[in-house]
C-alpha positions in Angstrom: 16.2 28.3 -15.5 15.3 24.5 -16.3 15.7 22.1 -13.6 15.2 18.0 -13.4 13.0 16.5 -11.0 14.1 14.5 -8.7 14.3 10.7 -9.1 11.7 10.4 -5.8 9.5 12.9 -7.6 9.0 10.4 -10.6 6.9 7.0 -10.9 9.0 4.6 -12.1 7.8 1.4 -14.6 6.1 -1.3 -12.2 8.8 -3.8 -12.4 11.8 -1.1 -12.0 9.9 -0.4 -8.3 9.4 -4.4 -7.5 12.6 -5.5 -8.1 14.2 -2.8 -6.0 15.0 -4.0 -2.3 13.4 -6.7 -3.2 14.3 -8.8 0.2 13.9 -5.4 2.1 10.1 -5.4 0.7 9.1 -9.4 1.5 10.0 -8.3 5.7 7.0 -6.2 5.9 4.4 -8.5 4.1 5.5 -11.4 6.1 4.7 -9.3 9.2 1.6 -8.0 7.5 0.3 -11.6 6.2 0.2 -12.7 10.0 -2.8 -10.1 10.5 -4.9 -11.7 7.9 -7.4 -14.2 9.4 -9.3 -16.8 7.6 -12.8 -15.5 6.1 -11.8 -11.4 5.9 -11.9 -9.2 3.2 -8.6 -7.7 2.1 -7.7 -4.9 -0.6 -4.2 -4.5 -1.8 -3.2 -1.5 -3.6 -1.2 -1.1 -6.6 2.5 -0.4 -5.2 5.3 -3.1 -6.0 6.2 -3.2 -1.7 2.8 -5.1 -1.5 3.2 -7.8 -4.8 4.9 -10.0 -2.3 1.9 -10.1 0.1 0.6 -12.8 -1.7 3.7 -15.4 -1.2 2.6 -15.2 2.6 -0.9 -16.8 1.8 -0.4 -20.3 2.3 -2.3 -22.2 5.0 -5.5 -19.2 4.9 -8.3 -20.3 3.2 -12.0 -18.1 2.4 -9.4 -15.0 1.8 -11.4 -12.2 -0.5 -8.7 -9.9 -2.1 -9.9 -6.7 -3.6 -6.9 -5.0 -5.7 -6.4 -2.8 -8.4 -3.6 -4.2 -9.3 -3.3 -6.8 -12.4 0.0 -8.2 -11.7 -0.9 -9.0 -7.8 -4.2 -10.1 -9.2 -2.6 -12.5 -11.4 -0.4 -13.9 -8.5 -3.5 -14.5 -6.6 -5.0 -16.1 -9.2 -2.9 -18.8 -9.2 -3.5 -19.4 -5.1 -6.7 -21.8 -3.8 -9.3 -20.8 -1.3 -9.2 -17.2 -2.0 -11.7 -15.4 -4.0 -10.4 -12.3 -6.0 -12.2 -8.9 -7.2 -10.5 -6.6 -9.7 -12.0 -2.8 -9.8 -12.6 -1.8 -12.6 -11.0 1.4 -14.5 -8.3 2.7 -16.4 -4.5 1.0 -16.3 -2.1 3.6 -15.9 0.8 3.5 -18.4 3.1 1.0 -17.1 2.0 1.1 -13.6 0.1 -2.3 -13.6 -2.4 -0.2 -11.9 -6.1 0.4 -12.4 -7.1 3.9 -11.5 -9.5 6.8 -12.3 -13.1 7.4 -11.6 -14.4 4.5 -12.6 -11.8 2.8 -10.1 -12.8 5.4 -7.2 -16.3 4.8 -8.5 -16.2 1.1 -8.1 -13.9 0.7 -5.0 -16.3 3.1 -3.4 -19.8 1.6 -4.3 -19.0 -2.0 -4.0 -16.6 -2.9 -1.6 -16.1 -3.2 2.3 -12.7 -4.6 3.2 -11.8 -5.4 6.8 -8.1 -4.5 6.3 -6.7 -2.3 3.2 -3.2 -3.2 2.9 -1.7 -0.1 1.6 2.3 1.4 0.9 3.4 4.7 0.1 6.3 7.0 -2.1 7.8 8.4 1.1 6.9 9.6 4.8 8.5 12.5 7.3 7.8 14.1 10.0 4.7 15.7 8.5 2.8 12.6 7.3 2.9 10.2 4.2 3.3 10.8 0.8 2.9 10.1 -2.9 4.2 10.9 -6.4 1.5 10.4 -8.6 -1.9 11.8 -8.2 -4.6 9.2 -9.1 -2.7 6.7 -7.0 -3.1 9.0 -4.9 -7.0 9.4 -4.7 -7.5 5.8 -4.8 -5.4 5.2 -2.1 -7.5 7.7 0.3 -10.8 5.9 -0.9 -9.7 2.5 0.0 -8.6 3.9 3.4 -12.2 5.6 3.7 -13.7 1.8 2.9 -12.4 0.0 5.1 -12.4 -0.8 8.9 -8.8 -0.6 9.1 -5.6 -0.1 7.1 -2.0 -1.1 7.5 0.7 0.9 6.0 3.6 -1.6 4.8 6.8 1.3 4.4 10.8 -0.1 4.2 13.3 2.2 5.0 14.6 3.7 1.4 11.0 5.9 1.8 12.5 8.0 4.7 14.8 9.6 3.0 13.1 10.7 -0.3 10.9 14.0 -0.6 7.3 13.3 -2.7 4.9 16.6 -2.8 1.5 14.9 -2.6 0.2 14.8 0.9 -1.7 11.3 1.1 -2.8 12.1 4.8 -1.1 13.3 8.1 -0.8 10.7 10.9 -4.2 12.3 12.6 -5.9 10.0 10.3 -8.1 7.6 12.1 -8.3 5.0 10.1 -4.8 4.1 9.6 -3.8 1.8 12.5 -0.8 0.0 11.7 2.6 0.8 10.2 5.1 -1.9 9.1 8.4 -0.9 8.7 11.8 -2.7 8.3 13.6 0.0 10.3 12.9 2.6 13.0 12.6 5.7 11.4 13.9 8.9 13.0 12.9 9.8 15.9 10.7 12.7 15.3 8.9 10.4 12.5 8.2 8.0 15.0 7.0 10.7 17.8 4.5 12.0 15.6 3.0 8.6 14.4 3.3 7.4 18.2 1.4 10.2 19.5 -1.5 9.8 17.0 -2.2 6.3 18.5 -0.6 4.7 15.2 0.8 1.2 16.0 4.5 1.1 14.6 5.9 -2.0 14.0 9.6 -2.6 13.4 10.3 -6.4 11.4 13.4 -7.9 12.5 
């Protein structure tokens, strides 16, 4: 008996995952950019929700963005005031994405953000999740880095079933989720009760 995997079970091409709800996407980084203050250290993972974090810069200055991401890292390139880090690694096969040992390796060693900026494949009940397994394991090291992390998550991720566990919401060191919509109401119980701050954009 052959069966497909499901569409939410596979990582789609970079651009395929930033154009999708595009406008839905650019709600949660406005919200997120007004957290950013002038002089802190920021890393921004690969996922296409946060390549429109960078549109929201204008009017910081002494920003220092740490991603492992070379299409946000070209975007920021193009901004003044803010100094940029790349970690180093492997880029995944059309993920724009820098991952691996080296990556965990580097992001580890090196760096100290005040905020990690972070998204994810899908969440429930049970905690938040991912489709692909190095994003994976960078994604917990950043959140291990630094002081604190915000979660950016729209809506569409609520629905769809991924089968690696990034973390459960006892996880201290995610404060913050940004969301476009209230999830259900379970979801929002069990990130509540965690002391997780959930933040609806209007």
């Amino acid at each position: 008996y052959v069966s497909l995997l499901e569409n939410s079970n596979v990582e789609f091409t970079y651009a395929i995952r930033r154009d999708k709800n595009e406008a839905i996407k650019k709600k949660p980084c406005k919200q997120a950019a007004q957290r950013i203050t002038d002089g802190s250290a920021i890393f921004l993972d690969g996922s296409s929700t946060l390549a429109f974090l960078p549109k929201y810069f204008s009017g910081k200055s002494s920003i220092h963005v740490i991603t492992n991401n070379i299409h946000i890292a070209s975007e920021i390139n193009q901004l003044k005031g803010i100094d940029l880090s790349v970690i180093g690694g492997e880029v995944a096969y059309r993920s724009n994405s820098i991952v691996g040992p080296r990556a965990l390796e580097d992001l580890k060693t090196n760096y100290r953000p005040n905020i990690s900026f972070l998204s994810c494949n899908s969440l429930d009940e049970n905690g938040i999740y991912m489709s692909d397994e190095n994003q994976t394991l960078l994604k917990r090291t950043a959140i291990k880095v630094s002081n604190q992390t915000v979660l950016l998550v729209d809506h569409s991720k609520f629905t769809k079933n991924d089968y690696i566990l990034l973390c459960d919401y006892n996880i201290k060191n995610i404060q913050t989720i940004i969301t476009d919509q209230l999830p259900s109401e379970k979801i929002t119980e069990n990130i509540q009760s965690n002391g997780i701050n959930l933040i609806v954009t209007k």
